[in-house]
C-alpha positions as CSV (number, residue, x, y, z in Angstrom):
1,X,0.0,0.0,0.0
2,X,1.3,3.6,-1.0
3,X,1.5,5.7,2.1
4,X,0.9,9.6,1.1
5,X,1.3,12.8,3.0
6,X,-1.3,15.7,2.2
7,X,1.2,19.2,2.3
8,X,-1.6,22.2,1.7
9,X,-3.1,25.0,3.5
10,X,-6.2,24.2,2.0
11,X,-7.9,22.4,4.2
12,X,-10.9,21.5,1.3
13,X,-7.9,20.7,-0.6
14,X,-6.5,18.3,1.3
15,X,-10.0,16.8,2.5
16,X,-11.1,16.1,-1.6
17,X,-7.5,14.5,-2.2
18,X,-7.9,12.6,0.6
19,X,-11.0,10.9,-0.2
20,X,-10.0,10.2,-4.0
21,X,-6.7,8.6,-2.9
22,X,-8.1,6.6,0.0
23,X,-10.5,5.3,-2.8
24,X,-7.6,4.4,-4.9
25,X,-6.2,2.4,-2.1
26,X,-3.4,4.7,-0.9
27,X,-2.7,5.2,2.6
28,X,-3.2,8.8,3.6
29,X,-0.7,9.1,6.8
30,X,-0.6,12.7,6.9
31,X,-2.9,15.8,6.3
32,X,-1.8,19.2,7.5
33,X,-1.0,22.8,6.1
34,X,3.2,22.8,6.2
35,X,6.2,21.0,6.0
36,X,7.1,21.8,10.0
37,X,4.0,20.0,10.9
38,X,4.6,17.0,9.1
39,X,8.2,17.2,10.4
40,X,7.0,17.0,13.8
41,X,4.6,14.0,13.4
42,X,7.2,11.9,12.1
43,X,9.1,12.7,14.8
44,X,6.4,12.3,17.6
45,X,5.3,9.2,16.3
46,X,9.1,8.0,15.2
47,X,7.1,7.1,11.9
48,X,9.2,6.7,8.4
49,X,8.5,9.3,5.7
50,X,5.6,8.6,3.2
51,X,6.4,7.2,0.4
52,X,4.9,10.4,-1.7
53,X,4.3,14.0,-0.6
54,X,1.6,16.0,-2.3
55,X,2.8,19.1,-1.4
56,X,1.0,22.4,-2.5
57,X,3.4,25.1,-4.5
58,X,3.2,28.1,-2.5
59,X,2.2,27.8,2.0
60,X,1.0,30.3,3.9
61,X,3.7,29.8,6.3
62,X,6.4,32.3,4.4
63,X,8.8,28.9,3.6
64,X,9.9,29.0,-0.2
65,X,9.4,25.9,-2.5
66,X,12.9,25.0,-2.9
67,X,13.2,25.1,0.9
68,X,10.4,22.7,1.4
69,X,11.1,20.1,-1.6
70,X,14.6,19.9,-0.7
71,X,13.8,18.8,2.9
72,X,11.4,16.4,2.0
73,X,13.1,14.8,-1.9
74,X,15.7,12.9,0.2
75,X,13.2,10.5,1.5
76,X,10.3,10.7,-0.7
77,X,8.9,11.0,-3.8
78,X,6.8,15.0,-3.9
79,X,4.7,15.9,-6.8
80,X,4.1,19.7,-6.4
81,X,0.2,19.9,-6.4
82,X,-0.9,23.6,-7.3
83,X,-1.0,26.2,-10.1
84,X,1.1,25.6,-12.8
85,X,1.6,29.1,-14.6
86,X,4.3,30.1,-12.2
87,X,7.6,29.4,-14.3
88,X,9.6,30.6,-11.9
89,X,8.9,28.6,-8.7
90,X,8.1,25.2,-10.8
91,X,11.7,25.4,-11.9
92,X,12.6,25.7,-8.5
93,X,10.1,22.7,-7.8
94,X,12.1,20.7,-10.0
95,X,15.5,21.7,-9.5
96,X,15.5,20.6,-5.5
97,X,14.2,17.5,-6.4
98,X,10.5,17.4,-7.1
99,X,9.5,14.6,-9.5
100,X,6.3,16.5,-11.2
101,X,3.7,18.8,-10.9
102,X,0.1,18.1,-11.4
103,X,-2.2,21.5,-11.6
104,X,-5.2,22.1,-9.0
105,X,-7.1,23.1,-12.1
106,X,-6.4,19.1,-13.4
107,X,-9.6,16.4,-12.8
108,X,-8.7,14.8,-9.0
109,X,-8.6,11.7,-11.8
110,X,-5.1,12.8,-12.8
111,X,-3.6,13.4,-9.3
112,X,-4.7,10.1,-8.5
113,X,-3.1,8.2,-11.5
114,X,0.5,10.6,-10.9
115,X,0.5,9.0,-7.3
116,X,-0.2,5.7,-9.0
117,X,2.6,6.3,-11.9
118,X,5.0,7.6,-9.3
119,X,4.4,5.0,-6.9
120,X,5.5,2.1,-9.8
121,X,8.6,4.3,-9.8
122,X,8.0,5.4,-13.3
123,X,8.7,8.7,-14.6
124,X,6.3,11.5,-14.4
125,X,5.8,12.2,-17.6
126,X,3.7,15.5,-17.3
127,X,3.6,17.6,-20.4
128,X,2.0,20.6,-18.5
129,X,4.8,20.7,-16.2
130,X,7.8,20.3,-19.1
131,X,5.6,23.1,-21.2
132,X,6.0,25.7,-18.3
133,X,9.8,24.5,-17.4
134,X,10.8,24.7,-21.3
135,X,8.6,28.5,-22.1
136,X,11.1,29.7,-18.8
137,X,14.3,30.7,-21.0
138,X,16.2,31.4,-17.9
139,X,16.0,27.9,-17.2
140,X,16.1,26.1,-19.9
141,X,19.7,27.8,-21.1
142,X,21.7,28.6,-18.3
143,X,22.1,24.7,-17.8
144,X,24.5,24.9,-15.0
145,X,26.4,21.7,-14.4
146,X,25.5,19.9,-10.8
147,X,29.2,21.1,-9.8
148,X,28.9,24.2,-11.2
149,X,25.8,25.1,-8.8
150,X,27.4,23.9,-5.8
151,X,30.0,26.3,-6.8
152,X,27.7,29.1,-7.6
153,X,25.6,28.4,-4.1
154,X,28.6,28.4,-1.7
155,X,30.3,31.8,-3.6
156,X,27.0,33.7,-3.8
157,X,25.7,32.9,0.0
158,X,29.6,34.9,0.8
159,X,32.4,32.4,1.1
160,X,35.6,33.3,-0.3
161,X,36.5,30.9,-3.5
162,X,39.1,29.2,-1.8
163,X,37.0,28.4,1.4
164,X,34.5,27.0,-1.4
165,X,37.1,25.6,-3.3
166,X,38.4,23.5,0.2
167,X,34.5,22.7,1.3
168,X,34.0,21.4,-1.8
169,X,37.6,19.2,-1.6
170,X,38.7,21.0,-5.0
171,X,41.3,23.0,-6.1
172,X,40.9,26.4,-6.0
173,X,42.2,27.2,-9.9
174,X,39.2,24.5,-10.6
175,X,37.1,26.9,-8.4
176,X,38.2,30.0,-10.1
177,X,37.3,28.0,-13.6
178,X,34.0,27.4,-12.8
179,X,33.0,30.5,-11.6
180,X,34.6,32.0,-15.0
181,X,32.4,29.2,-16.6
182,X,29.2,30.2,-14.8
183,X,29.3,33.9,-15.9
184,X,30.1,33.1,-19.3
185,X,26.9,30.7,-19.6
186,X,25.2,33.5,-17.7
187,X,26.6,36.5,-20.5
188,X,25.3,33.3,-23.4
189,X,21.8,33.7,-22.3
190,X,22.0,37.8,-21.8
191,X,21.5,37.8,-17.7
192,X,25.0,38.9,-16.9
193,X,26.5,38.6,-14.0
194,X,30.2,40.3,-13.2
195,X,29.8,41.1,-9.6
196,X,29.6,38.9,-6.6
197,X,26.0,40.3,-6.1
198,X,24.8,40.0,-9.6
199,X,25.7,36.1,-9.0
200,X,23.9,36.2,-6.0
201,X,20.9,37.1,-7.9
202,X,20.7,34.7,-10.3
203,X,21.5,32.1,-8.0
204,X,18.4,33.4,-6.2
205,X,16.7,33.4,-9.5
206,X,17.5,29.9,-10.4
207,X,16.4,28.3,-7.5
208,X,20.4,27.2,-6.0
209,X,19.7,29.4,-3.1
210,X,16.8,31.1,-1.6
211,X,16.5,34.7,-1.0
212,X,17.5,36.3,2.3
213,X,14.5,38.0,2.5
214,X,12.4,34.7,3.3
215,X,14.7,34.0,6.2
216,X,13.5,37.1,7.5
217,X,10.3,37.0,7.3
C-alpha cells in the first residue's frame, strides 16, 4: 500500500485528495498545512516518511518551494500539487528534487493516476509541467552543471573561492574555472552577472539558493 502525506493550507484541498486517494487504495498518513508540521509528526510518532508527498506550491507559512522540496526529496517522492503558470517557482520545484507537478485546475482523476505512476517508480511524464519549465528561457539555457551550482551556491551565500574551493575538496584554480564558466553561460543567455551580487541574484533566480528576504520573514 502507498503511504501519502497531504502538504496544503487548503484544508478543502486536502479533505477532496484525501477521499480520492483513499478510494484508490493509498494510505493517507498525513494531512496538515506545512512541512514543520509533518516534520513534527514523524518525529512524535518516530514514523518513516511517506512514500509520496503532495505538497502544495506556495504555504501560507512564508517557507519557499525550494526550501520545502529539498527537505522532504531525500526521503520521498513529492509531486508539487498547485498552479502551474508560475515558471519561476516550478523550476525551482524541480531543481531541489520534485518529480512533477500536477495542476489544481487538473480532474482529481489525474492526481490520482501521478501518485499511482509515481508510486511504480515510473517517470512522471507530465507535459503541462515540461511546457512551463521549457517556455522559462532562464532555465532552460543557463544549464548549469550539478558542480557548477554547488560552486555558484557556496560563492553567492559569501564564502571566499578558496574556502568554497576547500568545502567542496577541489582546487581552488578549478574553483576560479568554474566560476569563469558560470558567468560566461550566464553572458550566453543575456543575464549577466560580473559582480559577486549580480551572482547572487541569479542564483536566487535559479532556485540554487533562496533569497534572504524569506529568512526574515
Amino acid at each position: 500500500m502507498t503511504t501519502v502525506a497531504l502538504i496544503d493550507d487548503h484544508e478543502s484541498v486536502r479533505l477532496g485528495l484525501h477521499a480520492v486517494l483513499v478510494d484508490d487504495g493509498a494510505s493517507i498518513v498525513f494531512s496538515g498545512s506545512t512541512v514543520g508540521e509533518y516534520r513534527r509528526s514523524l518525529r512524535d510518532a518516530n514514523a518513516v516518511p511517506a512514500d509520496i508527498v503532495l505538497l502544495d506550491l506556495t504555504l501560507g507559512d512564508g517557507t519557499t518551494v525550494a526550501e520545502n522540496v529539498s527537505s522532504l526529496a531525500g526521503e520521498s517522492a513529492v509531486i508539487v500539487h498547485s498552479v502551474a503558470d508560475r515558471p519561476a517557482s516550478v523550476r525551482e520545484a524541480l531543481a531541489t528534487g520534485a518529480v512533477g507537478v500536477v495542476s489544481k485546475a487538473s480532474p482529481l482523476g489525474e492526481v490520482v493516476q501521478a501518485v499511482r505512476t509515481v508510486a511504480a517508480g515510473e517517470p512522471l511524464d507530465n507535459v503541462e509541467w515540461a511546457a512551463v519549465v521549457e517556455s522559462d528561457r532562464a532555465f532552460a539555457d543557463a544549464q548549469l552543471s550539478t558542480r557548477e551550482r554547488e560552486v555558484l551556491r557556496l560563492y553567492a551565500a559569501g564564502l571566499p573561492l578558496k574556502a568554497v574551493a576547500d568545502r567542496l575538496g577541489i582546487a581552488f584554480s578549478t574553483a576560479k574555472e568554474n566560476i569563469a564558466r558560470i558567468r560566461g553561460k550566464y553572458v550566453g543567455v543575456g543575464r549577466p552577472a560580473p559582480t559577486k551580487v549580480d551572482l547572487l541574484r541569479r542564483a536566487i533566480e535559479d532556485g540554487i539558493m533562496s533569497s534572504p528576504d524569506t529568512h526574515r520573514a
